[in-house]
C-alpha positions as CSV (number, residue, x, y, z in Angstrom):
1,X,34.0,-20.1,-116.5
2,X,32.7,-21.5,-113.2
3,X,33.1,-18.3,-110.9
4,X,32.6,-17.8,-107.5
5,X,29.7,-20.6,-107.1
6,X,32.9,-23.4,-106.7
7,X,34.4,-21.3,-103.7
8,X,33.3,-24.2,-100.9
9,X,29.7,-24.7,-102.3
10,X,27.4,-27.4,-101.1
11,X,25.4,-29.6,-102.7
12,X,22.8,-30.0,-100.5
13,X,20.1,-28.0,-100.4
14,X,20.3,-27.6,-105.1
15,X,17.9,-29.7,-106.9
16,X,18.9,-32.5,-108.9
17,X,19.6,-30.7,-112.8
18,X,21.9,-27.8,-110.9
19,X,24.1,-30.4,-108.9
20,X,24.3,-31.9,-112.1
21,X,25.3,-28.8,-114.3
22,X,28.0,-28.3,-111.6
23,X,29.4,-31.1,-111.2
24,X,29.9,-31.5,-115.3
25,X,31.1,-27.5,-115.4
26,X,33.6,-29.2,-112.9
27,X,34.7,-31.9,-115.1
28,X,34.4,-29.6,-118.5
29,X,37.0,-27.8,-117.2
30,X,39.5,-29.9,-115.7
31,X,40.2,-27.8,-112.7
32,X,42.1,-29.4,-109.6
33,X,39.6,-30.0,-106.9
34,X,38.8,-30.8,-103.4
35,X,35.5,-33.4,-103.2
36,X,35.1,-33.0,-98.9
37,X,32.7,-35.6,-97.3
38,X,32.6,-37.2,-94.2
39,X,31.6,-40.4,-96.2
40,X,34.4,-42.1,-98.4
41,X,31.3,-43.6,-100.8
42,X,30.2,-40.2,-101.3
43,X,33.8,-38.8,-102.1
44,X,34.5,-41.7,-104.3
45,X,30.6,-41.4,-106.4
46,X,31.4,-37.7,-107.1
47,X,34.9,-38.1,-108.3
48,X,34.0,-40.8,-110.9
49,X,30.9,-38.9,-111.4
50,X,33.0,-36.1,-112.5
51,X,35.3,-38.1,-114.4
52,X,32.3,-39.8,-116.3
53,X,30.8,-36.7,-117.7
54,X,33.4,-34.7,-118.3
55,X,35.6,-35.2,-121.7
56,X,37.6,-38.1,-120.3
57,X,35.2,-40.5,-119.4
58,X,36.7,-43.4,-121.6
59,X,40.6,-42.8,-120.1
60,X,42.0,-44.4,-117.1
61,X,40.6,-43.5,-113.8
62,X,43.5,-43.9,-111.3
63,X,42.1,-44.6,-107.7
64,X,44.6,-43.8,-104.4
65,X,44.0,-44.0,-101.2
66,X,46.6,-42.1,-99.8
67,X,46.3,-43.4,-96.1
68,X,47.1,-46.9,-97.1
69,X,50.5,-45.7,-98.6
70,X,53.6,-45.8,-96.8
71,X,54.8,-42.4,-95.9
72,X,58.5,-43.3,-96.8
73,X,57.3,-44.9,-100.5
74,X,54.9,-42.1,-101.5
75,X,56.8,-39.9,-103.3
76,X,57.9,-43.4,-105.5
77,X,54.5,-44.5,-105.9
78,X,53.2,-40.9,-106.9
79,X,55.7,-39.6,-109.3
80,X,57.4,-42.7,-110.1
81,X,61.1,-43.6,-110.4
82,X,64.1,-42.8,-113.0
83,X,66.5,-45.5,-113.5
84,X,69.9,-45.2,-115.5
85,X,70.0,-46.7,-118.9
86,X,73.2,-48.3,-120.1
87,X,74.5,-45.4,-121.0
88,X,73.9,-43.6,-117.7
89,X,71.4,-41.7,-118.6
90,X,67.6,-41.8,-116.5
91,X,64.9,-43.3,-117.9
92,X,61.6,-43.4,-115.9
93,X,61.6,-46.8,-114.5
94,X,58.7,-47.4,-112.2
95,X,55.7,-44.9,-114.0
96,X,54.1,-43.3,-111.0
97,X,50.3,-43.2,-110.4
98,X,50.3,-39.8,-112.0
99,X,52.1,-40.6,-115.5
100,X,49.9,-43.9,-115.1
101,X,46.7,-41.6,-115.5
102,X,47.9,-38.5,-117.6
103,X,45.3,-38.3,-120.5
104,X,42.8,-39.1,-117.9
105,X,41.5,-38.8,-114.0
106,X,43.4,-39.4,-110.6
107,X,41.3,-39.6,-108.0
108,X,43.4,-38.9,-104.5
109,X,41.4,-39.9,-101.5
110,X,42.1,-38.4,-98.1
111,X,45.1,-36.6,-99.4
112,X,45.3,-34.4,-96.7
113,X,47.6,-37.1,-94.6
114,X,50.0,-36.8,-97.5
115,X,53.8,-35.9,-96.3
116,X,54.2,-31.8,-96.4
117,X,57.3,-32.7,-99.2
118,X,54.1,-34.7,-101.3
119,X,52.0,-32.1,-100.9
120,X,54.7,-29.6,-102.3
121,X,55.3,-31.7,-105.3
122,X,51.4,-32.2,-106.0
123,X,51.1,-28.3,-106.2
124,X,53.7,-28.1,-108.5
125,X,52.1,-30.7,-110.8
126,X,48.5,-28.2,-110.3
127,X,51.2,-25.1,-111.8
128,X,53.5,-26.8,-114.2
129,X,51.3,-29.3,-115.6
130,X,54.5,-31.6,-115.3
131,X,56.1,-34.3,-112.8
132,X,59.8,-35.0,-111.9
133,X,59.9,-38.6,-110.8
134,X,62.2,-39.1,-108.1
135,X,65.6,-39.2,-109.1
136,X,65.6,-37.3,-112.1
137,X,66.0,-33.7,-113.2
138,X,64.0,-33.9,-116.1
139,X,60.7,-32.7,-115.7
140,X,57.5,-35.0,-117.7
141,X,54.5,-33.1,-119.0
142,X,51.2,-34.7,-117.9
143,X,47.8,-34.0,-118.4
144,X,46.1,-35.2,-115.7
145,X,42.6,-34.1,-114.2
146,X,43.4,-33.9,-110.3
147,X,40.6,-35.0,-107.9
148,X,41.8,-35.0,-104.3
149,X,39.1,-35.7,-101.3
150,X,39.3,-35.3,-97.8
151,X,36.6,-36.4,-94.8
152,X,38.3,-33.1,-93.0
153,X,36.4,-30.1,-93.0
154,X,38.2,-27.2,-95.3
155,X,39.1,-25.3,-92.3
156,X,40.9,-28.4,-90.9
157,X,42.8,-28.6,-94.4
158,X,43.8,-25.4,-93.7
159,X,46.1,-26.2,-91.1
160,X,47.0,-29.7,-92.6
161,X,48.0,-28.3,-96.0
162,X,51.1,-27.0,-96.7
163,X,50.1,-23.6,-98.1
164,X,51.3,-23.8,-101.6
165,X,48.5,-26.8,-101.6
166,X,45.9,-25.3,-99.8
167,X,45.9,-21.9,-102.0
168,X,45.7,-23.9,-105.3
169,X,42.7,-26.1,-103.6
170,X,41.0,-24.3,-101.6
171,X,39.0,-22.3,-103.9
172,X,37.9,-25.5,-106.1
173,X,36.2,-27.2,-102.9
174,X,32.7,-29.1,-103.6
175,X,31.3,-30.3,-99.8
176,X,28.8,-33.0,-99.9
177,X,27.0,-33.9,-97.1
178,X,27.3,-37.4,-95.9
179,X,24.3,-40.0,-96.9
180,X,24.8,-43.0,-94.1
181,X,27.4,-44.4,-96.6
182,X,24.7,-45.7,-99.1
183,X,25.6,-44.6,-102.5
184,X,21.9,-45.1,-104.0
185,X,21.0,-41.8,-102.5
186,X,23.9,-40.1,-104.5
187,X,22.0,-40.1,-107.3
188,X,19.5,-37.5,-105.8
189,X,22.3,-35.4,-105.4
190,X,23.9,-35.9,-109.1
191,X,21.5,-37.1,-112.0
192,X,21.8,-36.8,-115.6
């Protein structure tokens, strides 16, 4: 059980073997998270950190950087697309980034710039365990360990979240403080 010690806890200031004992209780117990960092090397060292020593490490790790998609093609991209068969019937068609990594990690950098309608569907996936690609009523269960990151401070996400999002999130928050982009000093944060 991690406890309270995940509610917005830094990294900074722990020595090396406790960093590292949270971020594996992190990845031991596939919890959604939050990674926030002003540096996107830092975000991006902790999430596959956390998907290396948890018990996924040889499953796909499924990077997105949400900023770079387009706002009017995320839903698609995320949750995929159901097509009609011959018969009529859906079929998922286009496998979204989350089926694509069920079984393993999906890493979700500066999700915070997601569309409020994303960010709805996203906390559904944290309560249901399951998607509904778009254009389908059938709901797909997916096991998929949720990283999302932001460079925004949580109080920022606070007001950039829809709440359904930020309540599921916002107590699973690790902050790690911003090394000058150079990931060589991550590993006095995090060593095994």
């Amino acid at each position: 059980e991690l406890g309270a010690d995940l509610i917005k806890v830094g990294l900074e200031g722990r020595d090396g073997a406790a960093k590292s004992n949270f971020l594996k209780r992190c990845a031991e117990n596939a919890y959604s998270l939050v990674v926030v960092s002003p540096g996107p090397a830092e975000r991006l060292e902790a999430a596959m950190t956390i998907h290396a020593v948890g018990d996924r490490p040889r499953r796909s790790f499924v990077r997105v950087q949400c900023g770079g998609l387009d706002p009017s093609e995320v839903d698609r991209v995320l949750f995929g697309v159901a097509m009609p068969d011959s018969t009529g019937r859906p079929r998922l068609g286009l496998k979204g980034f989350i089926i694509q990594s069920s079984g393993g990690t999906l890493f979700l950098d500066d999700f915070d710039v997601l569309p409020p309608r994303t960010q709805i569907r996203l906390a559904q996936l944290i309560e249901t365990g399951s998607v509904r690609p778009c254009d389908s009523y059938e709901p797909i269960e997916v096991d998929v360990h949720l990283i999302c990151a932001t460079s925004r401070t949580m109080e920022a996400c606070s007001t950039a979240l829809v709440p359904q999002l930020w309540f599921q999130l916002a107590p699973r928050c690790i902050e790690i403080p911003s090394l000058g982009g150079s990931t060589s000093k991550f590993g006095n944060i995090v060593t095994f």
